[in-house]
C-alpha positions in Angstrom: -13.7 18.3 7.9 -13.3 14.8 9.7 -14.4 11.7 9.1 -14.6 8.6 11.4 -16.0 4.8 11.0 -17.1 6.0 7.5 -17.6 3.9 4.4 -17.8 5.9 0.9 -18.6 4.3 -2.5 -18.6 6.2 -5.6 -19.4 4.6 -8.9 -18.7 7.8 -10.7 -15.2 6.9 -12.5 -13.9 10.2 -13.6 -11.4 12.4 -12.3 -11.6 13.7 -8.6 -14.6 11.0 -7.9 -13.9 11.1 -4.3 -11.5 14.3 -3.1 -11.1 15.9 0.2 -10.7 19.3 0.9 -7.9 20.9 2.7 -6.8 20.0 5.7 -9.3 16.9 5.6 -9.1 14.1 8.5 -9.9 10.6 7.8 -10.3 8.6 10.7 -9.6 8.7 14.3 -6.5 10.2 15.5 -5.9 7.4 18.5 -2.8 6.8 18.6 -3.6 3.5 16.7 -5.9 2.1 18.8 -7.7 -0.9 18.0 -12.0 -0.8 17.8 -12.9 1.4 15.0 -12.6 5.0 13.8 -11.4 4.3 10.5 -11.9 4.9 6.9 -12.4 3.4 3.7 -13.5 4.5 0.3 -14.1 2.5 -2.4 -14.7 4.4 -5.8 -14.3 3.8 -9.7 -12.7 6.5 -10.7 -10.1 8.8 -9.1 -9.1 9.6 -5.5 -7.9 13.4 -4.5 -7.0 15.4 -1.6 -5.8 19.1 -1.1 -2.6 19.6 0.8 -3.1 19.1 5.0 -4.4 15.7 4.8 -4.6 13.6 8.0 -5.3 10.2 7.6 -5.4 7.4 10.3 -6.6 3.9 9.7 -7.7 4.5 6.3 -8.1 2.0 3.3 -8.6 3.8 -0.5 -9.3 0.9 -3.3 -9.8 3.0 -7.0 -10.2 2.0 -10.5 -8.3 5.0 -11.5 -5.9 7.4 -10.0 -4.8 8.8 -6.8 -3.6 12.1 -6.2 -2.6 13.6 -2.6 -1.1 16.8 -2.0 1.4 18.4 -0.3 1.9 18.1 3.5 0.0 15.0 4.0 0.8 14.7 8.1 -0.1 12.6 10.3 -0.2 9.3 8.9 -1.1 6.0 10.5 -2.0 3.1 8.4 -2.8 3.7 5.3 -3.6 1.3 2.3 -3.2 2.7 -0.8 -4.6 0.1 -3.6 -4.8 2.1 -7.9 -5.3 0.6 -10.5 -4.0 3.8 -12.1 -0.8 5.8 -10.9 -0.4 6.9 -7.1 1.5 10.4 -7.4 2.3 11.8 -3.9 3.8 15.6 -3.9 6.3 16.6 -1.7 6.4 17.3 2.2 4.4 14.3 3.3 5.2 12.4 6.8 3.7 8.6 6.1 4.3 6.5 9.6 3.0 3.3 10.9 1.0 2.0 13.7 4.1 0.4 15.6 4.8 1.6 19.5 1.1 0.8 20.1 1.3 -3.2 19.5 -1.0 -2.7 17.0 1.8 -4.2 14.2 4.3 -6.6 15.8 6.6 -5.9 12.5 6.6 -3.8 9.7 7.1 -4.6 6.5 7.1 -1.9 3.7 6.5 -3.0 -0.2 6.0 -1.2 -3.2 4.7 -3.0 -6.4 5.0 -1.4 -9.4 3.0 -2.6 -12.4 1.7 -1.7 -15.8 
């Protein structure tokens, strides 16, 4: 499945609230274009995808948990916000939007609170 200039809210806050399927594709593989295509899902509960993921331009805000598989490929900009854990399996390729212009520097930051 692929989804493009999509908006998902879930108020249902238990486990796999919002989850994609294998070999899901959010958001539109343009070589980090600017204009669109993007995703973001908002939900209260927990955020999970089966292994194949694609995600481009794609912001994921949840009250709980998020859980992504193995092989997540294909990655270009991606926000990531939990107020639970964020458990990534192994084999994933995570990249940034940065020969396009679209980011004039990159800065990478990982918070860790409980």
């Amino acid at each position: 499945s692929t989804f493009e200039d999509v908006v998902l809210v879930s108020t249902y806050s238990g486990s796999k609230s919002v989850y994609g399927a294998n070999s899901v594709r959010l958001g539109q593989d343009d070589n980090c274009a600017a204009g669109g295509g993007g995703v973001d899902i908002y939900t209260a509960g927990d955020f999970s995808s089966a292994a194949n993921m694609e995600v481009y331009g794609t912001n994921i805000f949840v009250g709980g948990e998020v859980h992504i598989a193995a092989k997540t490929n294909g990655v270009g900009g991606l926000v990531l916000h939990a107020l639970g854990d964020i458990k990534l399996t192994s084999q994933a390729s995570l990249g940034a939007c940065i020969e396009s212009g679209a980011i004039s520097s990159v800065e990478t930051a990982y918070r860790i609170a409980k």
